[in-house]
C-alpha positions as CSV (number, residue, x, y, z in Angstrom):
1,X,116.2,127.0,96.4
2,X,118.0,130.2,98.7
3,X,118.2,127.0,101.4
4,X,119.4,124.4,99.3
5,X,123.2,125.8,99.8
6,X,123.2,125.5,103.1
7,X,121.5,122.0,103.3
8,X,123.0,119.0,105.4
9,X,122.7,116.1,102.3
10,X,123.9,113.5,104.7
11,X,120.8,114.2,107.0
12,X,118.6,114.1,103.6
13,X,120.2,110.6,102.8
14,X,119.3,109.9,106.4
15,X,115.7,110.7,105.7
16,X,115.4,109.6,102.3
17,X,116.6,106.3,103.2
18,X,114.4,105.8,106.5
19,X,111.4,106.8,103.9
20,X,112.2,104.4,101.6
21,X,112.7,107.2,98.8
22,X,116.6,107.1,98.2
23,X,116.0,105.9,94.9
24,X,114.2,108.8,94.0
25,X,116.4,111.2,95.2
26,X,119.2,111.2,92.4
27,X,116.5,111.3,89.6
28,X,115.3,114.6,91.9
29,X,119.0,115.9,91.3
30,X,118.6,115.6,87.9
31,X,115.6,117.0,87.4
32,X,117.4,120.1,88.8
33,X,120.0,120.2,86.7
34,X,117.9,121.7,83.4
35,X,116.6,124.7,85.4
36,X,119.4,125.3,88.2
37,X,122.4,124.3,89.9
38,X,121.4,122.7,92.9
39,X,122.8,119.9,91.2
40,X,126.2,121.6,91.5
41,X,125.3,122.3,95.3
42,X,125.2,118.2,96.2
43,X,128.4,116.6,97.3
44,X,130.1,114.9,94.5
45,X,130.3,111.6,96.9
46,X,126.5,111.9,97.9
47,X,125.2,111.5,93.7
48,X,127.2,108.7,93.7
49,X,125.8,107.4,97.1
50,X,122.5,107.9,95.4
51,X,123.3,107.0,91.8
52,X,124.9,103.3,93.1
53,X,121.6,103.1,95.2
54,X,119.5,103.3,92.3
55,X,121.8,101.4,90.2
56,X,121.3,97.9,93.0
57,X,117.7,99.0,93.2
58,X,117.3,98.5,89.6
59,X,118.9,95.1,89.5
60,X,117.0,93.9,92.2
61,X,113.8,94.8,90.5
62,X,114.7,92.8,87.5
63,X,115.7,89.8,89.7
64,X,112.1,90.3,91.5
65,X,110.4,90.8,87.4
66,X,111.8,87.6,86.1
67,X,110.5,85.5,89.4
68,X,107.4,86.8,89.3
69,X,106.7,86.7,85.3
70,X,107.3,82.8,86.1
71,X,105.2,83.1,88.7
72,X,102.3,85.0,86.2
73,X,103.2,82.4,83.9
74,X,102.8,79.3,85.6
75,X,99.2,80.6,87.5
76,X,97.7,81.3,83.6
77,X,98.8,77.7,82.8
78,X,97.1,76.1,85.7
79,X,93.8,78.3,85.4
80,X,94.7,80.6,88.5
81,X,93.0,83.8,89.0
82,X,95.5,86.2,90.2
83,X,96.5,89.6,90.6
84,X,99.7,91.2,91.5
85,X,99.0,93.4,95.1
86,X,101.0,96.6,95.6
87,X,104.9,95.9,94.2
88,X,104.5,96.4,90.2
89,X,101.1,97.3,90.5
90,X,101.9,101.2,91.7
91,X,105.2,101.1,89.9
92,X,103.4,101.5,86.6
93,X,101.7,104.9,87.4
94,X,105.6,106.2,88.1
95,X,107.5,108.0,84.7
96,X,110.6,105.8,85.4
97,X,108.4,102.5,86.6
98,X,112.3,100.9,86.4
99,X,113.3,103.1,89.2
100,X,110.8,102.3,92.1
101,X,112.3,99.5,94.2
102,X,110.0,96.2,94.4
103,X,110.3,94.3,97.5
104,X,108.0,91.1,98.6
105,X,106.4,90.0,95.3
106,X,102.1,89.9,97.2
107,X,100.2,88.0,94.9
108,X,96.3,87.5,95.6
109,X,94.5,84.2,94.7
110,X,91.6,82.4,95.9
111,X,91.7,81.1,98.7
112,X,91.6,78.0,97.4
113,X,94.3,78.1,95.2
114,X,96.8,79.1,97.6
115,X,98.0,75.3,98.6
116,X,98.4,74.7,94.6
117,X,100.5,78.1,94.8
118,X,102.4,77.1,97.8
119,X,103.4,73.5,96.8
120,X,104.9,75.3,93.0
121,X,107.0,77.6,95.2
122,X,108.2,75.0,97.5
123,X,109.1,73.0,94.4
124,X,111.4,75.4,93.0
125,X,113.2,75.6,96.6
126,X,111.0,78.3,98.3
127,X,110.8,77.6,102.1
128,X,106.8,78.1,103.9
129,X,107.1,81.0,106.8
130,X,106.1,79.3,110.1
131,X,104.2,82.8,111.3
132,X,100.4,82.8,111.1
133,X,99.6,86.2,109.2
134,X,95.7,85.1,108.6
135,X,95.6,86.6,105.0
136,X,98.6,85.5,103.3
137,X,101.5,82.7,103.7
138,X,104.8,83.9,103.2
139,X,107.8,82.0,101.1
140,X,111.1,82.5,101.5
141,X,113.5,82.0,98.3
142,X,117.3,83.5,97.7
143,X,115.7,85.6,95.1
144,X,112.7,86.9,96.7
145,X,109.8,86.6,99.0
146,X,106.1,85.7,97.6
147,X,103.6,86.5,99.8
148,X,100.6,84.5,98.8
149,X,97.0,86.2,99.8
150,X,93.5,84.7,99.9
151,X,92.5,88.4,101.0
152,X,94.1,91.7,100.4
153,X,94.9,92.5,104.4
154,X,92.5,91.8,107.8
155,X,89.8,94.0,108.9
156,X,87.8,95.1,111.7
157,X,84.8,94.0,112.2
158,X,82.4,97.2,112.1
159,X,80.2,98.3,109.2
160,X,83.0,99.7,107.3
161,X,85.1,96.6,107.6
162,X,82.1,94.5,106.7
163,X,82.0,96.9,103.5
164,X,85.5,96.4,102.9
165,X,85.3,92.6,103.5
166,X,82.3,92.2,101.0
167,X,84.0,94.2,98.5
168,X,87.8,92.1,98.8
169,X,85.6,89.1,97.8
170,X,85.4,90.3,94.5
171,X,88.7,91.8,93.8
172,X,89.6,88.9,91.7
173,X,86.3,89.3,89.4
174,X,87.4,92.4,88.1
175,X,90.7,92.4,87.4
176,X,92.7,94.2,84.3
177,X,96.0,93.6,82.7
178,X,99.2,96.1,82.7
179,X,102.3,96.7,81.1
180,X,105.8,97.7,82.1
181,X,107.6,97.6,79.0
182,X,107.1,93.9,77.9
183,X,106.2,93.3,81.0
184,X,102.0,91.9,81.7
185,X,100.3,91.0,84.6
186,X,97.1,90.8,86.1
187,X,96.1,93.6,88.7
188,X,93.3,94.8,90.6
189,X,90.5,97.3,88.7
190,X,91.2,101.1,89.9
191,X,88.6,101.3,92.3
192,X,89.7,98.2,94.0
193,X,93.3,99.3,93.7
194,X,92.7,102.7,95.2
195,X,90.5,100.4,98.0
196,X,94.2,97.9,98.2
197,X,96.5,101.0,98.8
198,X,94.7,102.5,101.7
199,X,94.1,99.4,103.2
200,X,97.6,98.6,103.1
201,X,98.9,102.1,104.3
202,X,96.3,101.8,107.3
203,X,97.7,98.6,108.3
204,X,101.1,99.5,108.3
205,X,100.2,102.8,109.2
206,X,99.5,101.4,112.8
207,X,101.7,98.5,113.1
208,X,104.9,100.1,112.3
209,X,104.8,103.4,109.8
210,X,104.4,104.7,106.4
211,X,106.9,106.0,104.9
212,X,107.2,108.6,102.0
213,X,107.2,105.4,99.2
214,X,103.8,104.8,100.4
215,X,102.5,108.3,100.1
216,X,104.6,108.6,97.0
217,X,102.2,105.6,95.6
218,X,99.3,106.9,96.5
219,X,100.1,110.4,94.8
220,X,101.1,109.0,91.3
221,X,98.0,106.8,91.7
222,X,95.4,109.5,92.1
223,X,97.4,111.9,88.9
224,X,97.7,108.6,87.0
225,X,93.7,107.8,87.6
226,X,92.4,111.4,88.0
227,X,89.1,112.0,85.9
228,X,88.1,108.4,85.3
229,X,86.3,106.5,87.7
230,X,86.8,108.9,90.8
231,X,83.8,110.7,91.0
232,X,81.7,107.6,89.9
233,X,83.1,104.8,91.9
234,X,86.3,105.2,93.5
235,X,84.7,108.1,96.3
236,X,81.4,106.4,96.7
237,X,83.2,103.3,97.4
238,X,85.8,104.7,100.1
239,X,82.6,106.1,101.6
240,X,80.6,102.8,101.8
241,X,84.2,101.6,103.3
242,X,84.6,104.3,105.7
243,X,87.7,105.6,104.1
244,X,87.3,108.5,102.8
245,X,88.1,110.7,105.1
246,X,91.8,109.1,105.4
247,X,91.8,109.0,101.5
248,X,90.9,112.7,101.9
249,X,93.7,113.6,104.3
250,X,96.4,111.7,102.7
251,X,95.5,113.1,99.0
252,X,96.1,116.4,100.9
253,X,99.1,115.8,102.2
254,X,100.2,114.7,98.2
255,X,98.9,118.4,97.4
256,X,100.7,120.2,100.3
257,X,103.7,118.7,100.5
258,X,104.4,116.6,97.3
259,X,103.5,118.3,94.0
260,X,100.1,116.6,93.3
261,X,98.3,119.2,90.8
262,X,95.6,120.4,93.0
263,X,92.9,120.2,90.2
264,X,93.5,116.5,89.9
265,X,92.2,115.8,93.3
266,X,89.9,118.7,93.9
267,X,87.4,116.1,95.9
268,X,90.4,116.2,98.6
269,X,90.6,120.0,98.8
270,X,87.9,120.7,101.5
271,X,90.6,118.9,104.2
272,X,91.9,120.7,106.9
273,X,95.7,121.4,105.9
274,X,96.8,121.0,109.6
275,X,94.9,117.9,109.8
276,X,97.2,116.9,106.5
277,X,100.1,118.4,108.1
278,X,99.4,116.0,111.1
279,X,99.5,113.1,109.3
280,X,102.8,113.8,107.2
281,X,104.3,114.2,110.6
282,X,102.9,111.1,111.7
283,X,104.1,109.5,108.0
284,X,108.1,111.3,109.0
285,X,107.7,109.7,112.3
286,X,107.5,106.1,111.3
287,X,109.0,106.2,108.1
288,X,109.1,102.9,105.7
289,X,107.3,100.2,107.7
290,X,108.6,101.6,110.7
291,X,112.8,102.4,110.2
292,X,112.4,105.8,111.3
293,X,110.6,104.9,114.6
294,X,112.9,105.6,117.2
295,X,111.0,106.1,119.9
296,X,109.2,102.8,119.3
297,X,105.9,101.6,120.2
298,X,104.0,104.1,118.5
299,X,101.1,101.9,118.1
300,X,100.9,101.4,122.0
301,X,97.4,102.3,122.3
302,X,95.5,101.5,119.1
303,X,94.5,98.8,118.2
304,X,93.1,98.5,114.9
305,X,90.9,95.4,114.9
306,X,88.4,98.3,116.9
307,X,88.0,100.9,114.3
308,X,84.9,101.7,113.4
309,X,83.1,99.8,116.2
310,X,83.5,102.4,119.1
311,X,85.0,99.7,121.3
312,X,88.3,101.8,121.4
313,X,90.1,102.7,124.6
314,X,93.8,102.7,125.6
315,X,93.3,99.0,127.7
316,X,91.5,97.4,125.1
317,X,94.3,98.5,122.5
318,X,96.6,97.3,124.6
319,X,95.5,93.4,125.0
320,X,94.3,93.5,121.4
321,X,98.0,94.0,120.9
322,X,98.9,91.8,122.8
323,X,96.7,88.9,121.6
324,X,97.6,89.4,118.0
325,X,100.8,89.3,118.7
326,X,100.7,86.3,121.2
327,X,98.3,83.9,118.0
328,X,101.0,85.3,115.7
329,X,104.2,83.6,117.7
330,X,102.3,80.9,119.9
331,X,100.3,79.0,117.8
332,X,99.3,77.4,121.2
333,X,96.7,80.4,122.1
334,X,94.7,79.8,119.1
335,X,93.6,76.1,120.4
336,X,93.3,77.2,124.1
337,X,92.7,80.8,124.3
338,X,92.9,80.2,128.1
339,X,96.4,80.8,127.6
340,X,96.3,84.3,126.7
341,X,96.1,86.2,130.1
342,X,99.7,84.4,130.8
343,X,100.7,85.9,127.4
344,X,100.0,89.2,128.0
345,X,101.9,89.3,130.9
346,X,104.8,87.2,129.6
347,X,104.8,89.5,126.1
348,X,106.1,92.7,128.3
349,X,108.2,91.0,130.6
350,X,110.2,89.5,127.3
351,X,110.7,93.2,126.0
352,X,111.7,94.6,128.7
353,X,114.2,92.0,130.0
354,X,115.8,92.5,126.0
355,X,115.8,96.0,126.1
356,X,117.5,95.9,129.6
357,X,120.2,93.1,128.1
358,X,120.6,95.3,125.1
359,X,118.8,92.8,122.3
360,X,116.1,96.0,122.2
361,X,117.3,99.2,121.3
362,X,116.7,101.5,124.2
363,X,113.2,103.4,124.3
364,X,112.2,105.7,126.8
365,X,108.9,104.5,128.2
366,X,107.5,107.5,129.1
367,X,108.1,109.4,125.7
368,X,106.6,106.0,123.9
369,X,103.6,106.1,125.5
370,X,103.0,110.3,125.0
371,X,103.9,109.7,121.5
372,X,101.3,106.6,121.2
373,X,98.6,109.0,123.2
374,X,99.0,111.8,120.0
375,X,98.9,109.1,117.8
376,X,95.9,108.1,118.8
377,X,94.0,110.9,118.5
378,X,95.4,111.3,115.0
379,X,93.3,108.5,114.4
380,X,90.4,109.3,116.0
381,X,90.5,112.3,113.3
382,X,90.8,109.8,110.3
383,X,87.4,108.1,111.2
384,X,88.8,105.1,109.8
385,X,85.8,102.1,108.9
386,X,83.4,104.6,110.6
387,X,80.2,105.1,107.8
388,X,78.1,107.4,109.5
């Protein structure tokens, strides 16, 4: 509190936005004001910043509510199993679920279904993404994006991502219902949702950055779930998954550095705190999916496909990478991957020609490729889809 006078609030809205947690940050204010001023001590302007910012949030997530309750609705009238990934699903643990901001609407089907899903959006004006993501099929509409998955994300191939894979195949047998105010819909069970959220932070983890939303998640997840199906089969499953050690290290982080009551995660307490400390670094670094990246290239030499399997090295990272990224925009290397050596050279040479004409933002090379060396052994750490 003795700092709080002295704070700079437009560097805190800086942050708070690049972690994808302005919305939280005028409720924070408030909770304040009942015990001290450091309500008083924020600029009149910056409440109002963060007050209009929760306001459009707000309205946003009804727009997002109504498309996807017609969304819920139709799927239950065609006999679709479904469940609502990420989005609504974590806002409910949250003691203003209003207040969390929704963006892509992910809903998981079988994989057979997802056609019948398609064609219904497309129907009511949606337009079909033309990327290959090879989990889920994106639609654009002016009032939101459905993602539509046949699986929750990809996975390595390694023991623990043959765990993982085994165990997505029955998310949709063991699904529950929840409620936002009169709002229900059909989400994953809490060991499988615990399974979704670290699966999803991992991902995005590598590719871009977590930001504090994410961890925020994860936190009112474990004190909204603490006690009932952690010690039976939320831990044992992480295990079998090979992710418990990065369940582990991010529940400690929660506990360090965000308020999580230790004695509701006391499995997480034997951690190393500068191990924890490491990874909220690493989670300030990229922020929310990446907007507080500006270094850039942080995933330079990990590739994430090779967890678990011992197969990783900085060169093998590196044209993992690259192939992913040339069968996601040239559809023409999945039918002939012949093609890929001339992609991974061509895939460098187009960044660097945009960063030089300005359509890049400017990185420094040398500092990328430090920062993506630390990184890396962050990760090594994490033991991620390793079950032995």
């Amino acid at each position: 509190e003795e700092a709080l006078p002295d704070a700079d609030w437009g560097v805190v809205e800086k942050y708070a936005q690049d972690q994808g947690v302005l919305w939280i940050a005028y409720l924070g204010a408030k909770a304040f004001k009942q015990s001290n001023c450091s309500l008083q001590m924020i600029p009149k302007e910056r409440l109002k910043n963060w007050r209009s910012a929760l306001c459009t949030g707000a309205f946003y997530n009804d727009q997002i509510n109504g498309v996807q309750m017609h969304l819920i609705q139709w799927m239950a009238e065609n006999k679709v199993r479904a469940a609502i990934l990420k989005g609504t699903s974590c806002s409910r643990y949250y003691p203003f679920p209003e207040a969390r901001p929704l963006g892509d609407i992910d809903v998981l089907v079988d994989r057979e279904c997802v056609n019948a899903v398609g064609e219904y959006l497309e129907s009511r004006g949606y337009t079909k993404s033309q990327h290959e993501h090879g989990f889920h099929v994106g639609y654009y509409g002016t009032e939101a994006t459905v993602e539509v998955h046949h699986a929750g994300t990809n996975i390595p191939n390694s023991a623990g991502g043959r765990a993982v894979a085994e165990e997505m195949a029955h998310f949709l047998d063991d699904t529950q219902m929840a409620c936002i105010g009169k709002m229900t819909f059909p989400v994953l069970s809490d060991a499988h949702q615990a399974l979704m959220l670290l699966l999803h932070m991992e991902r995005h983890m590598v590719d871009s950055g977590i930001g504090l939303r994410q961890l925020c998640d994860w936190a009112v997840f474990v004190n909204g779930t603490a006690g009932v199906t952690w010690e039976k089969d939320i831990l044992e499953l992480l295990n079998r998954c090979g992710l418990l050690v990065y369940a582990k290290v991010l529940t400690k982080a929660c506990v360090l550095f965000l308020g999580l009551d230790a004695t509701k995660a006391e499995w997480c307490l034997d951690t190393d705190d500068e191990l924890a400390r490491e990874m909220m670094a690493d989670v300030f670094r990229g922020g929310s999916m990446g907007a507080a990246d500006t270094k850039g290239m942080g995933s330079l030499l990990t590739n994430r496909m090779c967890f678990g399997n011992g197969r990783q090295n900085e060169l093998t990272a590196m044209l993992g990478n690259l192939t992913e990224l040339a069968n996601r925009h040239f559809s023409c290397t999945r039918k002939c991957r012949a093609l890929l050596p001339v992609f991974w050279v061509y895939i460098p040479l187009r960044y660097f020609v945009r960063l030089l004409v300005g359509f890049r933002p400017k990185r420094e090379i040398s500092t990328a490729y430090r920062m993506a060396h630390q990184r890396q052994k962050l990760y090594k750490e994490l033991h991620l889809y390793e079950t032995e």
